[in-house]
Backbone bond lengths (Angstrom), bond angles and torsions (degrees), N, CA, C in turn:
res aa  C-N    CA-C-N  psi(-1)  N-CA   C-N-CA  omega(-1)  CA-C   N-CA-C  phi
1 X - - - 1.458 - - 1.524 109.21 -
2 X 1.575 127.54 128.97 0.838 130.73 179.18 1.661 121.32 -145.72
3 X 1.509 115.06 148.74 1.786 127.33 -160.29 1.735 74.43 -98.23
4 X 1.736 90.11 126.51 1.784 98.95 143.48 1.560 96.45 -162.82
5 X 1.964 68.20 153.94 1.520 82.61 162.23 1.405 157.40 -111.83
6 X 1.647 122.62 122.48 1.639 108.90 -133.25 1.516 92.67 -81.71
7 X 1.718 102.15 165.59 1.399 130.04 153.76 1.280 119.62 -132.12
8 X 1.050 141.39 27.29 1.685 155.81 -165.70 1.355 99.03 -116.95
9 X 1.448 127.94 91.47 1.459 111.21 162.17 1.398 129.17 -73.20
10 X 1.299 104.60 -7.27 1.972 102.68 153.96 1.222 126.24 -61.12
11 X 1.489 113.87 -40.83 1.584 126.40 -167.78 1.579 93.11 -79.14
12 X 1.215 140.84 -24.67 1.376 142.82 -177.02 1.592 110.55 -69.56
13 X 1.423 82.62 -71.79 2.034 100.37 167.35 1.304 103.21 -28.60
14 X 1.537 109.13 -71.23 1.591 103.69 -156.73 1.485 112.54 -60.65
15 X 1.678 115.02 -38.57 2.047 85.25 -177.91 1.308 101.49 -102.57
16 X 1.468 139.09 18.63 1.561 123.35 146.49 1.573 101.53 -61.20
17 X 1.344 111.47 -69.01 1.667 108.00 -155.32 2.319 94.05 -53.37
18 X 1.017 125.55 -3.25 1.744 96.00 168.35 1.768 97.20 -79.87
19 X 1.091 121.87 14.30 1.831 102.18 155.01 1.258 99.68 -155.69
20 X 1.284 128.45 36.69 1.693 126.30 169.28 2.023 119.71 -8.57
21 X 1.291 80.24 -65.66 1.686 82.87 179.62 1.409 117.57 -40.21
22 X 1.463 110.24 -41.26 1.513 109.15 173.83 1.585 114.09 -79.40
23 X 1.307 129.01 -17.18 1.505 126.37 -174.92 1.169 112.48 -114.02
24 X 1.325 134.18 40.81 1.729 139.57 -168.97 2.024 79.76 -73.37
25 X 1.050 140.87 -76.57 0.920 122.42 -173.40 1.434 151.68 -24.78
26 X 1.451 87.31 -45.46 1.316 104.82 169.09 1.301 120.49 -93.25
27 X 1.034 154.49 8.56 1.472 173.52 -145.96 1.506 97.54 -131.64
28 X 1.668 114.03 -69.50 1.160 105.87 178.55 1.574 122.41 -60.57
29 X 1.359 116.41 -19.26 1.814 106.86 165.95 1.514 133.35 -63.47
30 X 1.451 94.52 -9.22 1.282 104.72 167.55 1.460 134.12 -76.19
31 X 1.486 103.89 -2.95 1.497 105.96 173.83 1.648 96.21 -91.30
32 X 1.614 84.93 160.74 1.517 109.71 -174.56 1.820 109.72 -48.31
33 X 0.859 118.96 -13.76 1.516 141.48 -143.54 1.948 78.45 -96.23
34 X 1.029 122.62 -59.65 1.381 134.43 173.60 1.241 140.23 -79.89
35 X 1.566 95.09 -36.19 1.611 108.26 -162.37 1.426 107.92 -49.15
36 X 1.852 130.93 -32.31 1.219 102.86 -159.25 1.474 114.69 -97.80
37 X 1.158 103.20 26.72 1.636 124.59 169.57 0.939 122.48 -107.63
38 X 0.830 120.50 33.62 1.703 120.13 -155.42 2.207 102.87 -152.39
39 X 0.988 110.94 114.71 1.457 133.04 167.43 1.563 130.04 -91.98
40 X 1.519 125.06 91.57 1.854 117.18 -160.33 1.704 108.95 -99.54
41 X 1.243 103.19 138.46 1.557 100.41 -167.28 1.645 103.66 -129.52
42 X 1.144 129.05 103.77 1.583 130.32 -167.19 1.409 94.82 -114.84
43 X 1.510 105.85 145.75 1.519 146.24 175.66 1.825 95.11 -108.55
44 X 1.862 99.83 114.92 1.253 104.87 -171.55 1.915 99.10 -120.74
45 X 1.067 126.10 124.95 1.630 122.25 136.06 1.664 125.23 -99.52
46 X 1.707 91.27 151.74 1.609 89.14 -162.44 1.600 123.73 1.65
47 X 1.556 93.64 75.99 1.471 109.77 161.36 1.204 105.95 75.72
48 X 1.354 147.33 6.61 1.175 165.08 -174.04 1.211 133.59 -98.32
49 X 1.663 121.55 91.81 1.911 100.01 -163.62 1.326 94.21 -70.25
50 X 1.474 109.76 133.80 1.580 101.33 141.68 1.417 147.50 -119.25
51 X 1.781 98.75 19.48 1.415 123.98 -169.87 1.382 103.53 -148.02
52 X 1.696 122.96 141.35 1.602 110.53 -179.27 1.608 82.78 -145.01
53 X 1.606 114.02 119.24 1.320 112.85 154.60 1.324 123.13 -122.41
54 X 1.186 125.53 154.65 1.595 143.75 -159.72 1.208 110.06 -91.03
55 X 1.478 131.78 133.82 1.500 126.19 148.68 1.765 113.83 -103.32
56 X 0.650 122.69 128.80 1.677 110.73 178.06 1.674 104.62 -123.78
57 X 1.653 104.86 135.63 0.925 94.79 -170.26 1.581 133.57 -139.93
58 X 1.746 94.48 42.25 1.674 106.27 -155.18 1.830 92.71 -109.39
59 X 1.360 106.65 -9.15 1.484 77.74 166.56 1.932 110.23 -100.51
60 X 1.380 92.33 -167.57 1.599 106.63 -159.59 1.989 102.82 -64.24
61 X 1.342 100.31 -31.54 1.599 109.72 -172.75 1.832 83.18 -116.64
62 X 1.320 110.83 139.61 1.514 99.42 -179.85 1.857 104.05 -107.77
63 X 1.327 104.68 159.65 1.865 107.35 -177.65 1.452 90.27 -102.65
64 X 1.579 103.78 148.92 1.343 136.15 164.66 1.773 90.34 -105.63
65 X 1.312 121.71 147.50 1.607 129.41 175.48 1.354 81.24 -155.26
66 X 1.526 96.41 130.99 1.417 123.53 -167.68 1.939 119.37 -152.48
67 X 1.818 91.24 46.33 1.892 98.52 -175.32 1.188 82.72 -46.60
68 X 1.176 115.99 159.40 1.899 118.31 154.05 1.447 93.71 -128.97
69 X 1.618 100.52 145.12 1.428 134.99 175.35 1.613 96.53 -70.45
70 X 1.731 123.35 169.86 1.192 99.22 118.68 1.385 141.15 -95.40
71 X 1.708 105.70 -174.94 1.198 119.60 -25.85 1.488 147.23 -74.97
72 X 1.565 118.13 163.51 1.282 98.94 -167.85 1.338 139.34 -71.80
73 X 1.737 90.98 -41.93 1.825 106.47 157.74 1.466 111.62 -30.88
74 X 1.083 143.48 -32.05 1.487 154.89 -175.15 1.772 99.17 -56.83
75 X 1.763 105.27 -72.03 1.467 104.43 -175.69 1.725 120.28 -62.62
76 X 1.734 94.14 -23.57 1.528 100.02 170.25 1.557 112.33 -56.16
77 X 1.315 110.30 -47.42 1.468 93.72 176.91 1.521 132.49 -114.50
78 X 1.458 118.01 34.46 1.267 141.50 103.08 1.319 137.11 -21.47
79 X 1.239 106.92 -66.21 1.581 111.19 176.21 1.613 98.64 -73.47
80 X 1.305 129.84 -47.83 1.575 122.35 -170.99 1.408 100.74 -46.70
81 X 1.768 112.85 -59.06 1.405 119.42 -166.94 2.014 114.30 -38.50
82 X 2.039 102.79 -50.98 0.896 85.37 -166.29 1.717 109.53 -111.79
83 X 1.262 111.56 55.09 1.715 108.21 -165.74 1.332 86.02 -91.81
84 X 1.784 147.71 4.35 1.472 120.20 167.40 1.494 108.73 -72.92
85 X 1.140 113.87 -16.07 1.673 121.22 -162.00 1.630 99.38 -90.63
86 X 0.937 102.02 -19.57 1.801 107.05 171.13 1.441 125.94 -52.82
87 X 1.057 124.35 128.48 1.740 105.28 158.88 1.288 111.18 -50.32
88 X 1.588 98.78 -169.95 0.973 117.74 -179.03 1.686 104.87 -103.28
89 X 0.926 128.19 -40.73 1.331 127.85 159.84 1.457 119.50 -117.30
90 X 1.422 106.07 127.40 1.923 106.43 179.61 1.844 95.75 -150.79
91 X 1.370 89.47 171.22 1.479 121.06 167.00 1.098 92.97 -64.29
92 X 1.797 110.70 156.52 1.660 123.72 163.82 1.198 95.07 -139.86
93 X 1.630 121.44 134.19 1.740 116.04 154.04 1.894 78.44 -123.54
94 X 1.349 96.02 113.40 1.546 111.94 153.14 1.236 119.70 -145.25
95 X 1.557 86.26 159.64 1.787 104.88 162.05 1.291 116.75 -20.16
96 X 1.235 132.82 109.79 1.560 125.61 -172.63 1.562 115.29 -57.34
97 X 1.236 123.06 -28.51 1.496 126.24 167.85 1.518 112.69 -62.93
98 X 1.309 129.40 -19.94 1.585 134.14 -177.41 0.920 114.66 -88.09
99 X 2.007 132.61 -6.48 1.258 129.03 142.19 1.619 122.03 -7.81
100 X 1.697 91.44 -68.62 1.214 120.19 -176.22 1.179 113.47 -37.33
101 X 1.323 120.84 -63.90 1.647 137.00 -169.64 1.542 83.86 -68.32
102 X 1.615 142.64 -95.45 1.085 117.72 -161.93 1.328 149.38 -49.51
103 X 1.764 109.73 -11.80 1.322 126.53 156.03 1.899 107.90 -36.86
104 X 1.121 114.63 -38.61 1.331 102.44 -161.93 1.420 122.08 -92.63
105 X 1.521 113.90 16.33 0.915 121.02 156.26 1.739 126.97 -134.03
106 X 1.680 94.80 -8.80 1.563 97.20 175.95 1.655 102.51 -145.44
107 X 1.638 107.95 154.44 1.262 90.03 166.40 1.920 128.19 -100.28
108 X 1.636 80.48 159.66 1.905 89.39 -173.47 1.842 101.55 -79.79
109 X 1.261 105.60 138.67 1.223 134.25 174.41 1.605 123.60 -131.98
110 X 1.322 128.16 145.53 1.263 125.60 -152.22 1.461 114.76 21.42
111 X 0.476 134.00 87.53 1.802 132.75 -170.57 1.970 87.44 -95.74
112 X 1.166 113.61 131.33 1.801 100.16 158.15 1.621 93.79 -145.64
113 X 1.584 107.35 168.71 1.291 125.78 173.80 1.310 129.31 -68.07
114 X 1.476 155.54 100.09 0.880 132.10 -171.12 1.817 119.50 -121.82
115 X 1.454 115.25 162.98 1.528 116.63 171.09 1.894 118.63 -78.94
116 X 0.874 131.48 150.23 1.449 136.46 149.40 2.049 106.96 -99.29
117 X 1.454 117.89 74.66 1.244 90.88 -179.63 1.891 105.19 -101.78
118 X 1.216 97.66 167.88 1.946 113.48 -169.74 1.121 114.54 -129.26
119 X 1.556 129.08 128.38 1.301 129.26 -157.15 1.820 98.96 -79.85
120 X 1.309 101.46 124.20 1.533 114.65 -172.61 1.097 118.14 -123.90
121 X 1.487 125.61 29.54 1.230 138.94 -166.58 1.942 109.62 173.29
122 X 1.313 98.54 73.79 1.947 104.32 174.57 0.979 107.28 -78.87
123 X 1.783 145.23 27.41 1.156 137.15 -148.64 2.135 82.95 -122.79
124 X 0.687 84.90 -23.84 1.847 100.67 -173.27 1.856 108.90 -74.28
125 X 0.864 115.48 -38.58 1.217 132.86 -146.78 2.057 107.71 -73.70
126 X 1.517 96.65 -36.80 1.244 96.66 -178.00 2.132 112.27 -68.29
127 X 1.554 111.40 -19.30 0.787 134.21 -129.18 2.247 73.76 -97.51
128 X 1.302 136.59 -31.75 0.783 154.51 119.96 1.599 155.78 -25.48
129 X 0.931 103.99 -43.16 1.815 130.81 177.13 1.080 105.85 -46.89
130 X 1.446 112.88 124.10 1.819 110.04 165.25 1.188 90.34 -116.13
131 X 2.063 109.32 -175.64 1.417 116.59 -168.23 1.503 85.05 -93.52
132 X 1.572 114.94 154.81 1.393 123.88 -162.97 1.362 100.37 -155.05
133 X 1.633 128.11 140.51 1.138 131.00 -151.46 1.782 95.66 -112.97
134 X 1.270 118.68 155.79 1.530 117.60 171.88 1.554 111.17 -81.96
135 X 1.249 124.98 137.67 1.537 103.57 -179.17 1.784 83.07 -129.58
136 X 1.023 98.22 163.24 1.607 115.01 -170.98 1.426 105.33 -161.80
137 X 1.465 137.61 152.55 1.065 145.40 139.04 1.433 109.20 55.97
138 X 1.729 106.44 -91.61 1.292 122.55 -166.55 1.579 110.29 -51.16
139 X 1.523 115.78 -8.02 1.700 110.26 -170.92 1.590 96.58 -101.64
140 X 1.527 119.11 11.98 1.878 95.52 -151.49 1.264 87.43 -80.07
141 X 1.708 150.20 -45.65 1.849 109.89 -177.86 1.096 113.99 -36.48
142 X 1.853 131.16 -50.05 0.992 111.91 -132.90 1.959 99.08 -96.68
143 X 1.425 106.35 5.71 1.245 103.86 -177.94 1.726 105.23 -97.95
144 X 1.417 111.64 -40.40 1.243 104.21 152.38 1.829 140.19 -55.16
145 X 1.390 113.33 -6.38 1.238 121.58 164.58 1.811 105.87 -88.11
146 X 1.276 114.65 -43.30 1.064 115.10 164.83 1.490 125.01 -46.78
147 X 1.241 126.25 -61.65 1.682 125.14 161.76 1.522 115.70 -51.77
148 X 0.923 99.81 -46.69 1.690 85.74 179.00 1.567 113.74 -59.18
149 X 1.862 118.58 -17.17 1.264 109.86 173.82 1.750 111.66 -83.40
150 X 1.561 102.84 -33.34 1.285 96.25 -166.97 1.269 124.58 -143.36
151 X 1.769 94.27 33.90 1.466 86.23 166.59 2.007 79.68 -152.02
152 X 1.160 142.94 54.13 1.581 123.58 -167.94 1.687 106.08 -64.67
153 X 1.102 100.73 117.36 2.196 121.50 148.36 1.185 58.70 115.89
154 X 1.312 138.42 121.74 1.812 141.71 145.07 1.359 88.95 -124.12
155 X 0.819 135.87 165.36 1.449 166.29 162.59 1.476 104.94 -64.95
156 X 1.626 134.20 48.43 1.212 119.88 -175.74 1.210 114.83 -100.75
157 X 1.384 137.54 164.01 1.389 142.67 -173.64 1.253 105.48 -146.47
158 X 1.467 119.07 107.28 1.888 108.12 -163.87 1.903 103.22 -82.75
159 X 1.405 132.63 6.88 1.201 110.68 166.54 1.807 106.23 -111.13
160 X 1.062 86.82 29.85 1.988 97.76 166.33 1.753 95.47 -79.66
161 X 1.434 129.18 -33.84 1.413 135.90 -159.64 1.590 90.24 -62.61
162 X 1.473 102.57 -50.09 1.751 93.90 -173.82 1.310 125.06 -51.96
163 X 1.774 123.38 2.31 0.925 115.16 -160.36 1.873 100.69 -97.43
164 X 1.313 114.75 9.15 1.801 151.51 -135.65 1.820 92.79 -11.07
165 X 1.443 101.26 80.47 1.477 132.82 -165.88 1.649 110.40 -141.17
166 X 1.442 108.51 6.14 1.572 126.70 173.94 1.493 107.58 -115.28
167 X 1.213 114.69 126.04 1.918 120.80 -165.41 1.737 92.52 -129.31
168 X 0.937 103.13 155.59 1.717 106.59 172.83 1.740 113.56 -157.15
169 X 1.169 138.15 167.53 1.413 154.92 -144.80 1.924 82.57 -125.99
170 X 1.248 111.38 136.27 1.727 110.08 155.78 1.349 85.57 -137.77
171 X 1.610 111.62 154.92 1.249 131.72 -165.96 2.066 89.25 -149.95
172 X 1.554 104.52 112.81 1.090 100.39 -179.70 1.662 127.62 65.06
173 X 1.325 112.04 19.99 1.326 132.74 168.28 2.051 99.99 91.71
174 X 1.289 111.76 -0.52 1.608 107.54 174.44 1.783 99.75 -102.13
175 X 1.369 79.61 161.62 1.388 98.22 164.54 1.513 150.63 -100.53
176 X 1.250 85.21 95.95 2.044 93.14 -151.55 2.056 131.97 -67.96
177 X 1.375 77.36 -20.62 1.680 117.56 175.64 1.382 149.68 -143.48
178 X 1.293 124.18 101.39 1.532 112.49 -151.01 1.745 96.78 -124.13
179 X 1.319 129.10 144.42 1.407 133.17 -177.11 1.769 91.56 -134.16
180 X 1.044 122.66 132.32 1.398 140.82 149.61 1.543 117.18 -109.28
181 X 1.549 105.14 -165.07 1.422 148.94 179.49 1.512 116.09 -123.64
182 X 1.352 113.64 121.20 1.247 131.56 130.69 1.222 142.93 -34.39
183 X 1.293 119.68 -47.50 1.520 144.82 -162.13 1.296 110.46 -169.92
184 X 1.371 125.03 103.02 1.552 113.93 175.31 1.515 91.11 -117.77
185 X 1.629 119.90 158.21 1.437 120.15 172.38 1.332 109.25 -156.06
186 X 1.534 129.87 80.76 1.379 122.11 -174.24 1.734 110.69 -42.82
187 X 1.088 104.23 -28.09 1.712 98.77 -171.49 1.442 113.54 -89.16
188 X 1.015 113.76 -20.80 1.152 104.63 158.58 1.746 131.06 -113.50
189 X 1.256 101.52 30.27 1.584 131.80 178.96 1.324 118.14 19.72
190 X 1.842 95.22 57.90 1.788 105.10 178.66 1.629 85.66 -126.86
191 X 1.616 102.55 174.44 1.391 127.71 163.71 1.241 114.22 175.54
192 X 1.717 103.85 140.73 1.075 113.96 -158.65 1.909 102.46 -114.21
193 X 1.180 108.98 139.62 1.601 101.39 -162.67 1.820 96.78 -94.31
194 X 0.970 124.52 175.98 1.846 137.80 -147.00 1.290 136.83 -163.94
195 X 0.978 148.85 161.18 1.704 126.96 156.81 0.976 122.42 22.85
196 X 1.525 120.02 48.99 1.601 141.96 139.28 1.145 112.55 -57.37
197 X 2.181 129.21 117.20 0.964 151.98 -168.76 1.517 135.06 168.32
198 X 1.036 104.97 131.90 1.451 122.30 -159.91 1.862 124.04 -111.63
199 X 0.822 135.57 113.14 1.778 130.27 -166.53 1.409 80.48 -24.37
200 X 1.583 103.40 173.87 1.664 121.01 178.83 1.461 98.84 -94.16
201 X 1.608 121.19 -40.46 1.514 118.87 166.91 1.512 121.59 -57.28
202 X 1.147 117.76 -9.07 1.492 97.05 171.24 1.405 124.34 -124.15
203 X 1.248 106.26 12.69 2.159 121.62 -164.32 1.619 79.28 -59.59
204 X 1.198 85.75 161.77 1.827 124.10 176.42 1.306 126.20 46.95
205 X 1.907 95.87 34.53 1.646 96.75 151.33 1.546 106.64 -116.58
206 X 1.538 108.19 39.57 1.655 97.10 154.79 1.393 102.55 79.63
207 X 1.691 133.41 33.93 1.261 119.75 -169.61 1.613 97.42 -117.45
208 X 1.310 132.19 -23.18 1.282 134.67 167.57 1.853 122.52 -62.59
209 X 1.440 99.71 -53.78 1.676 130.34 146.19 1.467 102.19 -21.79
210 X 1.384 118.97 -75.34 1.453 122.83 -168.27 1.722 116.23 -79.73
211 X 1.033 84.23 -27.21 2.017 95.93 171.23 1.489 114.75 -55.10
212 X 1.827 95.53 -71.22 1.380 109.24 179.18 1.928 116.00 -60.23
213 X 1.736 111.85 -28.97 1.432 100.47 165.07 1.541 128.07 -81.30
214 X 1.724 126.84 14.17 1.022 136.97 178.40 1.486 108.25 -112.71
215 X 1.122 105.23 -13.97 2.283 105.02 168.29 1.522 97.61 -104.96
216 X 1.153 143.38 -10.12 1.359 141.18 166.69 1.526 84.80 -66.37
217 X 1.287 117.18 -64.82 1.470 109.35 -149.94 1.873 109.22 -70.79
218 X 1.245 102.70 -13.97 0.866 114.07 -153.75 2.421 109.06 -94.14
219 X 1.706 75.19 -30.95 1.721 98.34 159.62 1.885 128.94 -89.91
220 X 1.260 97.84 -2.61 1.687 105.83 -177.10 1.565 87.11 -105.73
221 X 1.593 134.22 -18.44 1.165 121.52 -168.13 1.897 90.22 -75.91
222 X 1.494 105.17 -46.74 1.728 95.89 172.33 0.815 142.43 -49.95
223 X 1.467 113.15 -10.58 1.871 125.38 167.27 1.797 88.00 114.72
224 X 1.045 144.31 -27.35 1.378 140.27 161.39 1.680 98.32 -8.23
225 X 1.898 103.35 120.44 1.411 99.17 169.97 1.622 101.22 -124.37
226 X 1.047 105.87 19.56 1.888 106.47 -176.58 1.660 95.07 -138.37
227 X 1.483 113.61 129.76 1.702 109.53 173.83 1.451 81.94 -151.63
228 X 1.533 104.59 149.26 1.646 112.78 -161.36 1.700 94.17 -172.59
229 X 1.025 125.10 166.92 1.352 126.90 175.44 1.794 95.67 -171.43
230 X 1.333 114.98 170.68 1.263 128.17 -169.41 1.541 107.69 -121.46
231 X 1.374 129.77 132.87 1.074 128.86 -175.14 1.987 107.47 -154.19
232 X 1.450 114.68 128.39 1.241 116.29 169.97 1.251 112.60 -58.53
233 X 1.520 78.86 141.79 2.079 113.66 177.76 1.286 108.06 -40.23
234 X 0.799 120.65 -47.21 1.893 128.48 -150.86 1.608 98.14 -113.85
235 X 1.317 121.23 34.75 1.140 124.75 159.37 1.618 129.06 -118.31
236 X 1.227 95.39 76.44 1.697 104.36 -163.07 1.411 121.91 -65.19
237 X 1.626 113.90 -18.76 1.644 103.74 164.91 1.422 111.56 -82.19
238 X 1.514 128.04 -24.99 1.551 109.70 -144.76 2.491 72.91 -90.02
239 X 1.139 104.64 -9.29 1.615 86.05 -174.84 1.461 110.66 -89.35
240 X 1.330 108.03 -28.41 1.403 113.86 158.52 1.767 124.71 -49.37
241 X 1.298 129.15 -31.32 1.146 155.96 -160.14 1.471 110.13 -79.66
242 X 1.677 92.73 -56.18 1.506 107.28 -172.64 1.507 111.80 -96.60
243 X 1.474 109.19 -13.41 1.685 102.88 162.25 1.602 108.39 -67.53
244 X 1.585 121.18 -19.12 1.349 110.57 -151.72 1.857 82.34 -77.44
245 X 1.225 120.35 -16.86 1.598 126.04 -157.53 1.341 106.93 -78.42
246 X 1.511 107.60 -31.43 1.621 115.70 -162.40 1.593 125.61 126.33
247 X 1.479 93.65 -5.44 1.940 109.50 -165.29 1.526 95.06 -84.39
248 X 1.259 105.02 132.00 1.448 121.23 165.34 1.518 124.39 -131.21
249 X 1.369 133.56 144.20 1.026 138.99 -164.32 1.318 114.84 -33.47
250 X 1.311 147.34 137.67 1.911 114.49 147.26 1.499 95.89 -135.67
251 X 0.775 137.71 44.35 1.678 152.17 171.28 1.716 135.33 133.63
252 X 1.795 98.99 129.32 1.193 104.18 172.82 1.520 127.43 -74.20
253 X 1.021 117.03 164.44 1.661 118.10 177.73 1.518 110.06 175.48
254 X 1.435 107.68 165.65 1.594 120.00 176.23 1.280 109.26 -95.42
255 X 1.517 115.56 164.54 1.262 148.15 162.32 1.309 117.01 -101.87
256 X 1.095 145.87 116.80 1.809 131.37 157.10 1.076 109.64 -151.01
257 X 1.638 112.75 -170.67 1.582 97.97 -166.37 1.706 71.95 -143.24
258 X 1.629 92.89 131.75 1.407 112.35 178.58 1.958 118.38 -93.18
259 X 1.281 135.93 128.90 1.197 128.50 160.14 1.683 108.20 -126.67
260 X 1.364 109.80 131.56 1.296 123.59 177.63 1.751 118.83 -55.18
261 X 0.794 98.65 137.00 1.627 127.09 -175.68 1.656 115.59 -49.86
């Protein structure tokens, strides 16, 4: 058994894509768009990966993402191998059992439950679709005034716009609804959907629903064969929403935010 660390984005590709649905994230860091943020850490037997975890490291607090295959003991000692290379404080989306293993060197904070679901049914989607505008670049004040109304601490990244993979609803020349990406990667034909949000005055006439089913449609037209997004456990409308789309589970896991001991 042996800790290395990869640089081959083929050797990555190949054992993410045996469960894609669960690694749209990590798949998509592999485009150039990402790659140089991005840190790969594989758990090998006789020559064999059998664990691949992520460091990413372009935002201000960086994420470790750590699905683990089985087996799990594998990513457990993975992460032991490489927790010197860690910050000192980062994001975690792991295996909810790998708490454990990182407990012992940092502590867990907000810890919550979350879904990995993957669109498993595009046959739904047209059935949904509103008309949806491209926003790129030239809108980011006005999309950043927008989050601060209706979505504040989102996960935004204003050169994600360049990816012109952000669509939004204006009603009266504002902007009432905006759906992005996380991770888009034509080359490696994943994307991960994001900063889904709607004013608080107008939720639940179906305008997020129709947003997010018009960049699905709008990302499978790019040849995209993996679309997945992440959404908390204990959120029973937004899962209700996205089953109506076609999204179905393909792995559980945590969120928390780790600081060392």
């Amino acid at each position: 058994m042996a800790f290395v660390e990869l640089e081959d984005r083929n050797t990555i590709a190949a054992f993410l894509r045996r469960n894609a649905h669960a690694h749209v994230y990590e798949l998509g860091d592999l485009d150039d768009f990402d790659w140089p943020h991005t840190r790969w850490f594989g758990w090998t037997r006789d020559g064999r990966l059998e664990q691949i975890a992520l460091l990413y490291t372009a935002p201000a607090v960086p994420v470790v993402i750590a699905i683990a295959e089985k087996p799990l003991g594998a990513m457990a000692d993975l992460l032991r191998a490489a927790r010197d290379l860690l910050p000192p404080v980062l994001h975690a989306h792991v295996t909810a059992p790998l708490l454990d293993t990182l407990a012992e060197r940092w502590r867990i904070e907000a810890a919550r439950p979350h879904l990995k679901l993957a669109l498993m049914r595009s046959d739904l989607l047209a059935g949904y679709a509103v008309p949806v505008e491209i926003l790129g670049p030239a809108d980011l004040d006005e999309i950043e005034t927008f989050y601060a109304a209706a979505y504040p601490g989102t996960w935004f990244v204003p050169r994600m716009l360049e990816t012109g993979r952000y669509v939004g609803i204006r009603q009266n020349g504002q902007l009432v609804c905006v759906v992005g990406v996380h991770v888009y990667s034509p080359t490696w034909r994943v994307a991960a959907l994001g900063n889904i949000a709607t004013l608080p005055e107008l939720r639940g006439q179906g305008l997020a629903r129709g947003t997010c089913a018009a960049l699905c449609l709008l990302l499978l037209a790019d040849g995209a064969e993996t679309i997945a997004l992440n959404v908390q456990a204990d959120n029973a409308a937004a899962l209700q929403a996205y089953a109506r789309l076609g999204f179905e589970a393909a792995a559980v896991y945590t969120e928390a935010t780790l600081v060392a001991r």
